[in-house]
C-alpha positions as a LaTeX table, in Angstrom:
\begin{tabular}{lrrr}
\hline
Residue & $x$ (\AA) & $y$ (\AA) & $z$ (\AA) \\
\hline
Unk1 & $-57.05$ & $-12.84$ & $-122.12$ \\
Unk2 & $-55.89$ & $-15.82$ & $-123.49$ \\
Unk3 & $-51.84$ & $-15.93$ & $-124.00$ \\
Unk4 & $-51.19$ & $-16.16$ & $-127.72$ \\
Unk5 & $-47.18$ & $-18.24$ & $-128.78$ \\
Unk6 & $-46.30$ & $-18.87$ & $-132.31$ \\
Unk7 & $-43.37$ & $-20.63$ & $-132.55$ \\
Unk8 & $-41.93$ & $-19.85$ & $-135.95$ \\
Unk9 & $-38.18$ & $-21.41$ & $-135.76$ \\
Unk10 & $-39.07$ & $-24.86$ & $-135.89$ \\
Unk11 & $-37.66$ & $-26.08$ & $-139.57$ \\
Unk12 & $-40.65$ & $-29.57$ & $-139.45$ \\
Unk13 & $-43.18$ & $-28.45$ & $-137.98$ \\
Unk14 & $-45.44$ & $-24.97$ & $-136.59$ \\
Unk15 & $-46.90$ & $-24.90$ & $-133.25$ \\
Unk16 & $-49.44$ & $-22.14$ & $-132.50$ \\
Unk17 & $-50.56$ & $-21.86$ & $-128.87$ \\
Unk18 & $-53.71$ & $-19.77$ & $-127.65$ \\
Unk19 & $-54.32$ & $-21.55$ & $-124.43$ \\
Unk20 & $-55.91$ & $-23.95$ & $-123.89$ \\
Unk21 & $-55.06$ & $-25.13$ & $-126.79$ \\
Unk22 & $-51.60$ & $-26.12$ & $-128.52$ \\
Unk23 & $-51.97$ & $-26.85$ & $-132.16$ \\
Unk24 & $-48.87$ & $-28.68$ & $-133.71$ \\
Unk25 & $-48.67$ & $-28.65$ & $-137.55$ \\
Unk26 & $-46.38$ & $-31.20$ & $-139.08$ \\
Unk27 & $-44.60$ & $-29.74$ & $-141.94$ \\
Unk28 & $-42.56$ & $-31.01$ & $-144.13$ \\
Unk29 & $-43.43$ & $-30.58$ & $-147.83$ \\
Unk30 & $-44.29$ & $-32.34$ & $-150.05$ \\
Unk31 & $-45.75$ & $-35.26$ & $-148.21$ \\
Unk32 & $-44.50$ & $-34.66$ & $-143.82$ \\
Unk33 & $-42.16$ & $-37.49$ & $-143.93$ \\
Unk34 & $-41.20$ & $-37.90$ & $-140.51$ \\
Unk35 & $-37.41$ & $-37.33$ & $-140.69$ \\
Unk36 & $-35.13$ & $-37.22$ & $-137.65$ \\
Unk37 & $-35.02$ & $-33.65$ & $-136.89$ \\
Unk38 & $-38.88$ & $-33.74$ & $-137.29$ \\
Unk39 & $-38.58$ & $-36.50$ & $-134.08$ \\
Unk40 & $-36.49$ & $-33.95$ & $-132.47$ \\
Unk41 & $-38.66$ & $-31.07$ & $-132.98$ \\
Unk42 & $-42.11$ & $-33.29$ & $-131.90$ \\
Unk43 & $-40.07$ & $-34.06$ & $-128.70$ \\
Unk44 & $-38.85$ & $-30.79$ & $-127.96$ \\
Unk45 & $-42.60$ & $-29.11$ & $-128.67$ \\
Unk46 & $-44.18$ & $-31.96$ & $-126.31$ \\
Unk47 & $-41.90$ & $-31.21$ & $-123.86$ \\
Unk48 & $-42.60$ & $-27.50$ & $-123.96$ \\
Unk49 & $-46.39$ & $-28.11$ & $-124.43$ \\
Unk50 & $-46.54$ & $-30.26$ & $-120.95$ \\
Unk51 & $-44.52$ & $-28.11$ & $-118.85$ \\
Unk52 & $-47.76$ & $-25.41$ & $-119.44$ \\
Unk53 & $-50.44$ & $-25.67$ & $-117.05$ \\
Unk54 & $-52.43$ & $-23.22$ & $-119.33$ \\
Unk55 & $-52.72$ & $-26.15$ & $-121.77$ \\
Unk56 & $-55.35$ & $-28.57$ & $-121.80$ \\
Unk57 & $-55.79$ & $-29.62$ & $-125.13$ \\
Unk58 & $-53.25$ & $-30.89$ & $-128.13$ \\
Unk59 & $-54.52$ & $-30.62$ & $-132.20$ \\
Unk60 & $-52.28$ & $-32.23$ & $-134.65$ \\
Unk61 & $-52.59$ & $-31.90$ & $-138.29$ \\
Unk62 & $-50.63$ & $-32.12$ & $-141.35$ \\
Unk63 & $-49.80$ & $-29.30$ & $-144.01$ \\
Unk64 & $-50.67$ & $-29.53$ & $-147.26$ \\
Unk65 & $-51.71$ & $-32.70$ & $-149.31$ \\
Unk66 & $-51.22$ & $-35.08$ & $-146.30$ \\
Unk67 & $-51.06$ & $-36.07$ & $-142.82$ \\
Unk68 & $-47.85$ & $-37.73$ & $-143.06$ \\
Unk69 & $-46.64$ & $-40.87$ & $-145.70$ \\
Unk70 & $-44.66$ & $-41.97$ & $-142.21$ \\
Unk71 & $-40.82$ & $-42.34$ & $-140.88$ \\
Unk72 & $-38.16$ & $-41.83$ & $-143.65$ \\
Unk73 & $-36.96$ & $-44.90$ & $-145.36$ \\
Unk74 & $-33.39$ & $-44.22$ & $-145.73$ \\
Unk75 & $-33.40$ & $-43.66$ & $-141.89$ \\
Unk76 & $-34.09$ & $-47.82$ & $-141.63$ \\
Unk77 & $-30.77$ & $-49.02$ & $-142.67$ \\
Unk78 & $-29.11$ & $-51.02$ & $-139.71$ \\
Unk79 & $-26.71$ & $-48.32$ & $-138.76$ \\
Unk80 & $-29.40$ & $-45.84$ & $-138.49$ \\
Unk81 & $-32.43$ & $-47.65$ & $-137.42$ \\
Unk82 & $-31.56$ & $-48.71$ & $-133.45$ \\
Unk83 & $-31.29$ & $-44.34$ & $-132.87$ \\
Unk84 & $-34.07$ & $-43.31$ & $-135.56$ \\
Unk85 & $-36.65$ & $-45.76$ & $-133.31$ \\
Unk86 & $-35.60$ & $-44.55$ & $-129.94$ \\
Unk87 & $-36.29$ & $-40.80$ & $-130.96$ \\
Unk88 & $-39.46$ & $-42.25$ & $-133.08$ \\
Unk89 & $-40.67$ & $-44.13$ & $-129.68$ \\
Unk90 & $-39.89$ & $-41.29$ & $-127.45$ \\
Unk91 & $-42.09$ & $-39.08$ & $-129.28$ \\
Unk92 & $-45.24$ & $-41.60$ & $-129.29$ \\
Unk93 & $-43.99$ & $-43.05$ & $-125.58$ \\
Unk94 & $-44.73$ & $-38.57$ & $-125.02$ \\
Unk95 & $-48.05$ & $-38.29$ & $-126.75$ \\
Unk96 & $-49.24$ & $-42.01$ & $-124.89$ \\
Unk97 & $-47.94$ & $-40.19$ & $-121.32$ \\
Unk98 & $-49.24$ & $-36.46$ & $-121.83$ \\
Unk99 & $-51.64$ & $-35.06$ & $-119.85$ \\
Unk100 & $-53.06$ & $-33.28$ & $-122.37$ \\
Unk101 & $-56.20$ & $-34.31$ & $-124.40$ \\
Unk102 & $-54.68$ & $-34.95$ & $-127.91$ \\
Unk103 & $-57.00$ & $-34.51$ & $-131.47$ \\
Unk104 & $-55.31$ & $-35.72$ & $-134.87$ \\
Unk105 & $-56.83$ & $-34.34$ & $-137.67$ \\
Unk106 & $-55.88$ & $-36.61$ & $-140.59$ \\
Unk107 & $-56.23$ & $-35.81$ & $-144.62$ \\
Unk108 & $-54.54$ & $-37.64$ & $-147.31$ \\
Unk109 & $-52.17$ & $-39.71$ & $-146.94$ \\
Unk110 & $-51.47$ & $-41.20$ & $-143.12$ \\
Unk111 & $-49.42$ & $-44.27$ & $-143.58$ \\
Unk112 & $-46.90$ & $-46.06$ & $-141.40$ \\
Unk113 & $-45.17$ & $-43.91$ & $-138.61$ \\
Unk114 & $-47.74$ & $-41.17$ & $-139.97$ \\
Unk115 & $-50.64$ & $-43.83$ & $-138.83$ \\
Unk116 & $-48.78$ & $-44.21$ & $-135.72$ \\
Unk117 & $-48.46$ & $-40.82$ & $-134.80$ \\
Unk118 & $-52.29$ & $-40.61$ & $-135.26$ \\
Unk119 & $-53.28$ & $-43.58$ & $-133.98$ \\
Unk120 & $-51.82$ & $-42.78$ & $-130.61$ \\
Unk121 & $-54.10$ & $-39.65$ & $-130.09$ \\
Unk122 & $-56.93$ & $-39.89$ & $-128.11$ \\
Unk123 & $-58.98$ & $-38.72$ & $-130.32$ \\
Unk124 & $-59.19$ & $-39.28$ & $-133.92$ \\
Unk125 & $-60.95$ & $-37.43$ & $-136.88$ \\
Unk126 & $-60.42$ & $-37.72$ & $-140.50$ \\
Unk127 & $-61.63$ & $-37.21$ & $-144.02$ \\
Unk128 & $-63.51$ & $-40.14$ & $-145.83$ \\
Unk129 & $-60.87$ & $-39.98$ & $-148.43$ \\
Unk130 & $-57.92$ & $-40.50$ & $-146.35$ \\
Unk131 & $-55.41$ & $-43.20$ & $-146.77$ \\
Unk132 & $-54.74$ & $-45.03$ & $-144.36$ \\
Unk133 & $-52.25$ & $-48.04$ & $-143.69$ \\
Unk134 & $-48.99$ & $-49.39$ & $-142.42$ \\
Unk135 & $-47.08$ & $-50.63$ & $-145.49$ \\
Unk136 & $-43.81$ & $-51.26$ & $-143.54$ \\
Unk137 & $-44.06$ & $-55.03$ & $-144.69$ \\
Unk138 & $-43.61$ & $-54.20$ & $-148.18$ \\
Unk139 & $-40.10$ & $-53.38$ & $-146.90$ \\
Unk140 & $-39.23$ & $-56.58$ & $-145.20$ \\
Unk141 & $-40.23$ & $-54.72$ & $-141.71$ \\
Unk142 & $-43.36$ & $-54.07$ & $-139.04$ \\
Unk143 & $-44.58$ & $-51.06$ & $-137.35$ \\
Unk144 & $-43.90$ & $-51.59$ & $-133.88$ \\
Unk145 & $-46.48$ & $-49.18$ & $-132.48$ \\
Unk146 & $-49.18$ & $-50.74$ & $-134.65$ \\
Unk147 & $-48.07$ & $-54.43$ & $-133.71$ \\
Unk148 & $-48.26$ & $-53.07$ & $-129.84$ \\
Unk149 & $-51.25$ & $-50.98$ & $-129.78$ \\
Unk150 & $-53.60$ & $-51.51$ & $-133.15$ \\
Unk151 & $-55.29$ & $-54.62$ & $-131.58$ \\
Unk152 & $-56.92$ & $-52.60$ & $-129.13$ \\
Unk153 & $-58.26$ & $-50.11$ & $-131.01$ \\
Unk154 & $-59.68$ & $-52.41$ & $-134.28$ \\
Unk155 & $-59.46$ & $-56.01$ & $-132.72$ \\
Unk156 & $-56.86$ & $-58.71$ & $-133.32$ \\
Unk157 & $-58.43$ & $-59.91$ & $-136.72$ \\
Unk158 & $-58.41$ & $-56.40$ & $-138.32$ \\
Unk159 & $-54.88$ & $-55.72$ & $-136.97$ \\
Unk160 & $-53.81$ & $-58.45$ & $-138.68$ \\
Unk161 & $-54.39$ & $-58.47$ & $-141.77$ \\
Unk162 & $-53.59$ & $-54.51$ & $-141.92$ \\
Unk163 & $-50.01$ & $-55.12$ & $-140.27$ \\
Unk164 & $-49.51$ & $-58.54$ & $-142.51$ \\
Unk165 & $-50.69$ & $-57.66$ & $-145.60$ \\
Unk166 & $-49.95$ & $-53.49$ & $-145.42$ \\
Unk167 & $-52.73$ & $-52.81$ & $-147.17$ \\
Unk168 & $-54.29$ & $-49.38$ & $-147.37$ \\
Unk169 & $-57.93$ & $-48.73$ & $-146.20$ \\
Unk170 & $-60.39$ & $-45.07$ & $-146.68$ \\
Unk171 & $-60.85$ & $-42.81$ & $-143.86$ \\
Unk172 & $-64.29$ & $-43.98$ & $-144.31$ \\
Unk173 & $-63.41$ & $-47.60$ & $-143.13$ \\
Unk174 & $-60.13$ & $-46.15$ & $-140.67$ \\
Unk175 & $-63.68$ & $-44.77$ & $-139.11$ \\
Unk176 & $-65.82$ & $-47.96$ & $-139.10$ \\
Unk177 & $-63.25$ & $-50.41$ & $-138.18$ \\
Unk178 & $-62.40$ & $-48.17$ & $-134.92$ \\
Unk179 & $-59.15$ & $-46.58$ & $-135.83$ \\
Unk180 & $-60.57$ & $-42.79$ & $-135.94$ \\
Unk181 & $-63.62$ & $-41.48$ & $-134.04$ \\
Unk182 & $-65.37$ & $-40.09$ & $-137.07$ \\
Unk183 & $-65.05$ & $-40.12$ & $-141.06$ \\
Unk184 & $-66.02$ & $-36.76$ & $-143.05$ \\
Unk185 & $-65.83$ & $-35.04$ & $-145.62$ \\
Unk186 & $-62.75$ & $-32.51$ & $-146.47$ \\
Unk187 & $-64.65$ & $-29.63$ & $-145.63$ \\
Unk188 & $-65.86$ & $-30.48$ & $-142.69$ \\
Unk189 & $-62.86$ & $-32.00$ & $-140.96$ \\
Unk190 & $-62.14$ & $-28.68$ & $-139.66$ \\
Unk191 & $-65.47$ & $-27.79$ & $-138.27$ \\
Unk192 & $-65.47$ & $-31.14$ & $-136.65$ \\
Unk193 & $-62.06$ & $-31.22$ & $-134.96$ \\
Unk194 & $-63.03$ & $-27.54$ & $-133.61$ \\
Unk195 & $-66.71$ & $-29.03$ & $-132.12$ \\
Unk196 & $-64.44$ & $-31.36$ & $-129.99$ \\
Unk197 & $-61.66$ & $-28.86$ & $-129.02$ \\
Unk198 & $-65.14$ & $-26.50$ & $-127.72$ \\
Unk199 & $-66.21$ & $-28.85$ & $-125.52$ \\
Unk200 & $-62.85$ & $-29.94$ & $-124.68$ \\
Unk201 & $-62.16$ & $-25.88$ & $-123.82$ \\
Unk202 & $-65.22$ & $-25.84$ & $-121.54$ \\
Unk203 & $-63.89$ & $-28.36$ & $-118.98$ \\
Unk204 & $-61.65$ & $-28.21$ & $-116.18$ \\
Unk205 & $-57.68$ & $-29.28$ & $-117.12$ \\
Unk206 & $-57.06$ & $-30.77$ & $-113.99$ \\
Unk207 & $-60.43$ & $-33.75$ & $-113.78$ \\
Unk208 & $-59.53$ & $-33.88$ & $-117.57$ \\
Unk209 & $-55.97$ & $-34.72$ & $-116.74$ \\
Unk210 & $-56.74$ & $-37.06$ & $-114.05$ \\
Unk211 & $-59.91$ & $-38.47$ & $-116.14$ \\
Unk212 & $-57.11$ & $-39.27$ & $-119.17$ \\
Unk213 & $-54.78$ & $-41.57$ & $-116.77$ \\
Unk214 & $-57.98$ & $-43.71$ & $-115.36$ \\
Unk215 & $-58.79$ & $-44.29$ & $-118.62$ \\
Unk216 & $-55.35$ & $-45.52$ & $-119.98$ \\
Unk217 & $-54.60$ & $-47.23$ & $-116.50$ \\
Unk218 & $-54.68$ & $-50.75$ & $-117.62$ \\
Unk219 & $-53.55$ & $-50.36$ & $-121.33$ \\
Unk220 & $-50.46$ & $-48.27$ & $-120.44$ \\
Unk221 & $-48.76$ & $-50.72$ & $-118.19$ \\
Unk222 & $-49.16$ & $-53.43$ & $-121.52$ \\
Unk223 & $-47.91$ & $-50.28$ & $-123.91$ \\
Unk224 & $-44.86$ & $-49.82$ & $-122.21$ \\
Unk225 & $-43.91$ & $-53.88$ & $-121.48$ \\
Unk226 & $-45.77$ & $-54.44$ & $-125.65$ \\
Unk227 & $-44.00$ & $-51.56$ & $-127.18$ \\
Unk228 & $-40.46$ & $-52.87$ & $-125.21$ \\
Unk229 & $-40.61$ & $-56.29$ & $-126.79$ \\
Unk230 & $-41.49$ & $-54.93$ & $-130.01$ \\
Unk231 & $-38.80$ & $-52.93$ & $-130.28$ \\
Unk232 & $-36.23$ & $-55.84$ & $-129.04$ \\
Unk233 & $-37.64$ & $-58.22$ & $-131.50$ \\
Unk234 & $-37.15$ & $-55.45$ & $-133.98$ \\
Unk235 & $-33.38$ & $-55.17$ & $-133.58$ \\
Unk236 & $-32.44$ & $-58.66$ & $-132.31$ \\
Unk237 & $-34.26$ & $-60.33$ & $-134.97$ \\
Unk238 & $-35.60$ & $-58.64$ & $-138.29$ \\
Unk239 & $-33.08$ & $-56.28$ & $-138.66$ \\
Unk240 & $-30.22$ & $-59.73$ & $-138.71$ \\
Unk241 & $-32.38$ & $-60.85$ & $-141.48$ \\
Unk242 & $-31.52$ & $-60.52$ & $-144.83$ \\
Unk243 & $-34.93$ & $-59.41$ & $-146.41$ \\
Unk244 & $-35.35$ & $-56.51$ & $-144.25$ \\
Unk245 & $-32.05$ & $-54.74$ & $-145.75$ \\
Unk246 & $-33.24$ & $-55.87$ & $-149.29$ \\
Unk247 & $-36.43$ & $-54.05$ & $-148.97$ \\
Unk248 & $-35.26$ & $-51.26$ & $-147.66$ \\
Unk249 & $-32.05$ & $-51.01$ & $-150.11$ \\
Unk250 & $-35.53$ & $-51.91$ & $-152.74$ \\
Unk251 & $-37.09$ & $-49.31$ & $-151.90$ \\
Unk252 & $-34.32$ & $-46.79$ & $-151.99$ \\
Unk253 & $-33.27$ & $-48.04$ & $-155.64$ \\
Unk254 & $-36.88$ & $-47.71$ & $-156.62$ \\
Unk255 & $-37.42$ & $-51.47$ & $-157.69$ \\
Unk256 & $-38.83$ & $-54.93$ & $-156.95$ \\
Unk257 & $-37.48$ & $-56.16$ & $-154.27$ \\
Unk258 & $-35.94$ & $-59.78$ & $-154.32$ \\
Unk259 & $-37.03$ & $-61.65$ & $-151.07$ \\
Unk260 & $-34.58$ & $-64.95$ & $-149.60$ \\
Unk261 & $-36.35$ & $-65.72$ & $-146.86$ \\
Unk262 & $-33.40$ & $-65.40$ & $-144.99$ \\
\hline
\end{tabular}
């Protein structure tokens, strides 16, 4: 008999389990911006998730219109920023390190920390009319998951020009470009994330476990030293420049912002 757990205190998110399989809903209406205590409640369900051997597989998915528009702006002013990364990074550095087999299922809109989030998963499905991007130059700052770990997935070119220019892209080209595993439409991204979790349900937890850490051997070790650096660069550098504070203060005032250069 499979053992059935809905956790129903969690304010950001729901997380159903019916092993093998944990399914983590983000939740935060209208669009799941990812807020702090949505950080805290990822980490503490990841942390509960890997602790059960019963569990083999990880869905995440987004309520309502989207997957999620990404980390909360006001939380990347410079006397929030340094703590809202850590918790940000500890939740991807979790989903990178699980054991588990993660599946994002992706509507909407998946943009910046959202794309992250998604990106990270080891496998990807989403609907041809998702939006996709990471817009976090239009505020004077980078993703630093993206500028890490994008490359690999989509090639240098294509990570580029995404991460530079922050434009947004379909789920139909997320899908050609190599960002998701597959591209369909709304009604079937269900049925498709649940062929994957079948197969994924018929296979042994421990060889799948095992199977997962060959595979991420070599980019893991350049994750952890990439995403390090990244972050560094992040505080030492763009958040002492003057643009960065505009476009977030910008975006926050809901105008243009006025770039310096400096």
């Amino acid at each position: 008999m499979a053992a059935t757990f809905v956790e129903s205190k969690l304010a950001r998110l729901t997380v159903d389990i019916s092993s093998p399989v944990a399914r983590i809903v983000l939740k935060h209406a209208p669009l799941n911006v990812v807020d702090i205590p949505m950080m805290e409640e990822l980490g503490q369900a990841l942390r509960e998730i890997e602790a059960r051997s019963d569990i083999s597989v990880i869905v995440i998915s987004g309520d309502g219109k989207a997957y999620s528009v990404g980390v909360d702006v006001a939380a990347h002013t410079p006397d929030k920023v340094e703590g809202m990364l850590a918790r940000f990074h500890g939740v991807v550095r979790a989903l990178v390190a699980t054991k588990k087999v993660t599946v994002a299922a992706v509507h909407g809109h998946c943009l910046g920390g959202g794309a992250e989030l998604a990106m990270v998963c080891d496998v990807v499905y989403t609907t041809d009319s998702a939006q996709w991007g990471f817009p976090e130059i239009k505020l004077g700052c980078y993703p630093p998951v993206a500028c890490t770990a994008l490359a690999a997935l989509v090639g240098q070119k294509r990570a580029a020009e995404l991460i530079l220019t922050g434009r947004t892209i379909s789920g139909t080209e997320a899908a050609e470009i190599g960002l998701a595993n597959r591209a369909v439409p709304e009604a079937e991204l269900a049925g498709a994330v649940e062929e994957c979790v079948g197969r994924l349900r018929e296979l042994s937890p421990a060889a799948l476990a095992v199977t997962k850490k060959a595979i991420y051997a070599w980019d893991s070790m350049h994750f952890d030293k990439g995403l390090a650096r990244a972050e560094k660069t992040y505080f030492e550098e763009l958040m002492k420049t003057a643009d960065a504070q505009e476009g977030v203060r910008a975006f926050m005032d809901k105008r243009a912002p006025k770039w310096t250069g400096k």
